[in-house]
C-alpha positions, 0 to 999 in steps of 0.5 A: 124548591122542596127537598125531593124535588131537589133530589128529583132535579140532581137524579134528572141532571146526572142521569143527562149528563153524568160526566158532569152533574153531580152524583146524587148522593143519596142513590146508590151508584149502581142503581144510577148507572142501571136507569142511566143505560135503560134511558141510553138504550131507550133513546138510541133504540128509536133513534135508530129505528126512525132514522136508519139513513142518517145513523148509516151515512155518520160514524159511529162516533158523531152517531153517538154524539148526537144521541147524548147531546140530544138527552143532555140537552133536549127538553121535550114537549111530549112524555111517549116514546112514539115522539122521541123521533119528532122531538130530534128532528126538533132539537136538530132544528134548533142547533145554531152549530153542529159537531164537525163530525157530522155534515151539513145536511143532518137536520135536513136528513132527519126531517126527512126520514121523520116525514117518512115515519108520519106518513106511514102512520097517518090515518086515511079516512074510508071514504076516500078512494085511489083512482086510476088515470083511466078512471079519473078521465071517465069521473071528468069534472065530477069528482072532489078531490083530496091531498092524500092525508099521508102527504109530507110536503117539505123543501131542502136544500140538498137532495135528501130522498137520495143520500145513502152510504154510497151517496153520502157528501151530495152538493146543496142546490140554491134552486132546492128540492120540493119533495111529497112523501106520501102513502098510497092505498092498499090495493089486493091486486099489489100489495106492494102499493102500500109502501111508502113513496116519494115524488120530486115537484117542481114549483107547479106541482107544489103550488097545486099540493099546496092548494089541495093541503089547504082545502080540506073539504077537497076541490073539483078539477074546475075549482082547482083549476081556477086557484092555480090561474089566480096563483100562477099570473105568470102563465097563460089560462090556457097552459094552467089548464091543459097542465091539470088536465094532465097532473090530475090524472098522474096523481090520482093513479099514483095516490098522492090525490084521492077522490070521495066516494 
């Protein structure tokens, strides 16, 4: 290794980890310590911002914790700051043991937290409309539908859309939690329809989403129908079908399917 990549490498590990890599001695200490707060400061700025529940339901102490163990030990696979949340949840993923400090469902609570965050930036494409339940039955069969691109599907085993400080040691539930975080349309007549919502399924539902997040050319009622009769052997046609017949318009009103123009 090159001389300055020596120096480059002995900057990279103090400004990680100054209580135990070596000082560089080539920089001034002050100069040191200036980068080592505006990472610190950086870091903990997103972290808060993208993980407000989690940072409430810990201490200050196991909070701070986190942070550091995740610059000093953290590899990231992309440079942007808007990623720094995503590559949390990565490194959370990746803790075989936790600190003693910090409760059993913090990976699951950020993971949470960062679906959130993705569905309130997801891009959703103009030619997709948000139906009313009245509108969807007068549409019939006709129209193609669409898992709304916002949609974060993901199973836990505790009950992660519900914890916050006044609910913060919630038992896990070997049954799970199948939860959609998703981002409605804006509409002019609420502007409040915009907000980022939540949606517990329960297995059905979560193989019709699952059906629909993986059709991205969208399915018609009679199509989805079928998958769901080939997918679920375990009910008679008969229910599967009067079962979309009355999902479909429920999702289309709330926003989580939408239909093309």
């Amino acid at each position: 290794m090159a001389d300055y990549q020596q120096t480059q490498q002995g900057f990279v590990d103090w400004l990680r980890d100054p209580d135990n890599a070596p000082i560089p001695g080539s920089i001034e200490m002050r100069r040191l310590q200036v980068y080592r707060r505006l990472i610190a400061n950086n870091v903990n700025t997103f972290l808060r911002g993208g993980f407000p529940v989690l940072r409430e339901v810990l201490s200050k102490e196991a909070w701070q914790q986190l942070a550091d163990r995740f610059i000093r030990e953290h590899t990231a696979a992309s440079p942007y700051f808007s990623e720094i949340g995503k590559e949390f949840v990565e490194f959370l993923a990746g803790q075989e043991v936790l600190p003693e400090s910090v409760p059993a469902y913090t990976y699951e609570l950020a993971a949470y937290e960062r679906m959130e965050v993705e569905a309130m930036f997801a891009v959703i494409p103009d030619e997709l409309q948000q139906l009313s339940a009245a509108d969807t039955e007068a549409r019939g069969g006709d129209a193609r539908w669409y898992l709304n691109p916002s949609a974060q599907f993901g199973s836990f085993t505790f009950p992660v859309a519900w914890i916050s400080a006044q609910n913060a040691d919630p038992d896990s539930s070997a049954e799970g939690y199948f939860l959609l975080v998703f981002r409605p349309l804006k509409s002019s007549e609420d502007k409040a329809s915009a907000r980022i919502r939540f949606l517990q399924l329960n297995p059905v539902t979560a193989v019709l989403v699952d059906c629909l997040r993986q059709s991205p050319s969208g399915l018609t009622r009679d199509e989805l129908t079928e998958q769901l009769i080939q997918l679920l052997p375990q009910l008679d046609d008969s229910v599967v079908r009067t079962g979309v017949a009355q999902i479909l318009p429920d999702f289309a009103e709330r926003g989580v399917l939408l239909a093309g123009r």
